[in-house]
N, C-alpha and C positions, 0 to 999 in steps of 0.2 A: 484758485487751483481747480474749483471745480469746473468752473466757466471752460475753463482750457479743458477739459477732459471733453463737456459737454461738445464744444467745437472742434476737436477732433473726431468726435463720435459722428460727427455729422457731417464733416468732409471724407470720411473713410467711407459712411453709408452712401454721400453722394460721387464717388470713385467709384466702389461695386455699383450700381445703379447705370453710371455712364456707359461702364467696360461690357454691359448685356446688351446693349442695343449693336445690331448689325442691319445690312441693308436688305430689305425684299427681295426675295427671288423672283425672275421672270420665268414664265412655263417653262423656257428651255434648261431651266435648272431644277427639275421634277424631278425625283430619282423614279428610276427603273426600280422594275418589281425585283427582290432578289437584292438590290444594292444595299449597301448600309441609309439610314435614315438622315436626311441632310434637312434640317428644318434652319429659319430664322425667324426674330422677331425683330421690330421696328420701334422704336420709342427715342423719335426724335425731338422732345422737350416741349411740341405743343400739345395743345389743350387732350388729356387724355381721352380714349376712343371707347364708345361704347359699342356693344352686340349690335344693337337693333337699327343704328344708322347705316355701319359698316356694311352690313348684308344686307339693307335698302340698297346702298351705293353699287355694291360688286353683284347682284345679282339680277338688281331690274325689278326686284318685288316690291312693288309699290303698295308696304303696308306698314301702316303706325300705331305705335301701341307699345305695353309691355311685350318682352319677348313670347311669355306664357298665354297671350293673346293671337299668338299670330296665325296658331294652326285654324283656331276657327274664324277668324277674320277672311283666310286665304278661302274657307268654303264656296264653294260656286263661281270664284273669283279665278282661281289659280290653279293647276292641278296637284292633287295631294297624294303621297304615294307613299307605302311602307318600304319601299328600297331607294338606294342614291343612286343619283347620276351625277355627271358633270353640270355646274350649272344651279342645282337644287340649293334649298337653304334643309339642313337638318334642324328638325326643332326639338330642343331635350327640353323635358318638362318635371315639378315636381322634385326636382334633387336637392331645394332648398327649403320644402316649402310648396305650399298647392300656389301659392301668388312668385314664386320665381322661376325665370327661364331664362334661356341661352340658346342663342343662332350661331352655324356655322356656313359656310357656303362651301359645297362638294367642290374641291378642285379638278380630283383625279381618283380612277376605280384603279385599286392597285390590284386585289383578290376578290371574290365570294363576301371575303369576311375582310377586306382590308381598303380605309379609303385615305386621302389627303382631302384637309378645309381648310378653309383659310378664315379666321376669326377676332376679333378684339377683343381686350379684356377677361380675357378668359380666367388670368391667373387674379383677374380683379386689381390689374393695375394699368389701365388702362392703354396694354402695348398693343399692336398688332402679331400675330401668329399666323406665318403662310406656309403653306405645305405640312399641317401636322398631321398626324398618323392617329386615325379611329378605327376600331378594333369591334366588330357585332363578336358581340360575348354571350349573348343570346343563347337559349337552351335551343332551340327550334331555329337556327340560324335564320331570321329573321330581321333584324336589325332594329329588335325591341329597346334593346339594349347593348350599352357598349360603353370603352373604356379610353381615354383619351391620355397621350403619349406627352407625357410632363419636359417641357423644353428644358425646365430650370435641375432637372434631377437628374435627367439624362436616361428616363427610363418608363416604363408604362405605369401609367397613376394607380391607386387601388382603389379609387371608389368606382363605383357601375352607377351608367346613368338611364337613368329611361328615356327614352326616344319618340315622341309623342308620332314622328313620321317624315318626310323629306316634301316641301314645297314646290311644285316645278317651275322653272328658272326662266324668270322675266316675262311671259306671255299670259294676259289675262286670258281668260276662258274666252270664245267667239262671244256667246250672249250678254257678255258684259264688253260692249265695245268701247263706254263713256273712259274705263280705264285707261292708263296710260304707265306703262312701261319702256324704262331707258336701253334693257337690252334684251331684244329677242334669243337667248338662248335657248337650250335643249327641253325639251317638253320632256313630261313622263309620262312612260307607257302603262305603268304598272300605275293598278288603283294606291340668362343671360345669363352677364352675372348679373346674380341677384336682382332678378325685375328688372333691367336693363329697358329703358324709354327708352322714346322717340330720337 
């Protein structure tokens, strides 16, 4: 009797589980400012995704390492910037721990204070997350800090993260020509889970 409890438990867990995955949105399903928030996530059954490949992949930044490594890795290599743009990778630091971090890649600038990235693993289960909604909560609106909009609750998270800074997107710096970047995206103007590897 118990077996049977056991394997119901575990076909109901794997039913919720299936019924959460829907398909990627492409840009032209970005919501407008002012729209209600239309996010998805992807978790189509292979190998789960971490932070720090994903935003190698989607953004052109050719750098390896834990995610809480990357901001200084990117030094002289990449341009570093306290605001987003399209294109950037955000790097939040510290919210686990001085050895954890988490990459997201800037989709889209919705406000001042309001962006979409697109990210894996966030919820530490290795899905994919495109178009979610980051929030600078920041005292000095800055984008020290900020708060990231929970797909599975359907509402904005409560923890605050610190934001070590935004990467600029796929373009090594001129003096570092040996680099090699897969997409030239947006420069900046302006000066994981958990440890998330390579």
């Amino acid at each position: 009797m118990r077996a049977i409890g056991k394997l119901l438990a575990v076909a109901l867990l794997a039913f919720s589980l299936e019924s959460c995955a829907s398909a990627v949105m492409d840009d032209s399903q970005a919501p407008i400012p002012g729209e209600p928030v239309q996010t998805a996530t992807e978790n189509d059954g292979q190998k789960p995704l971490q932070c720090v490949p994903y935003a190698r992949e989607h953004s052109g930044i050719n750098i390896y390492g834990d995610a809480y490594t990357w901001w200084n890795k990117a030094a002289g290599k990449y341009p570093r910037a306290a605001l987003p743009e399209p294109g950037a990778v955000m790097v939040l630091n510290n919210y686990a721990g001085p050895s954890r971090g988490h990459l997201a890649v800037v989709r889209l600038l919705v406000s001042p204070r309001e962006i979409r990235v697109d990210h894996a693993n966030w919820l530490n289960d290795g899905g994919v997350y495109v178009n979610d909604p980051v929030e600078d909560v920041s005292s000095n609106n800055d984008w020290s800090v900020v708060r990231v909009y929970n797909l599975k609750t359907g509402g904005w998270g409560g923890t605050l993260y610190p934001v070590q800074g935004f990467i600029g997107a796929g373009r090594p710096q001129p003096d570092h020509p040996d680099l090699t970047a897969g997409n030239a995206g947006a420069s900046l103007g302006a000066t994981a889970l958990a440890g998330e590897i390579n």
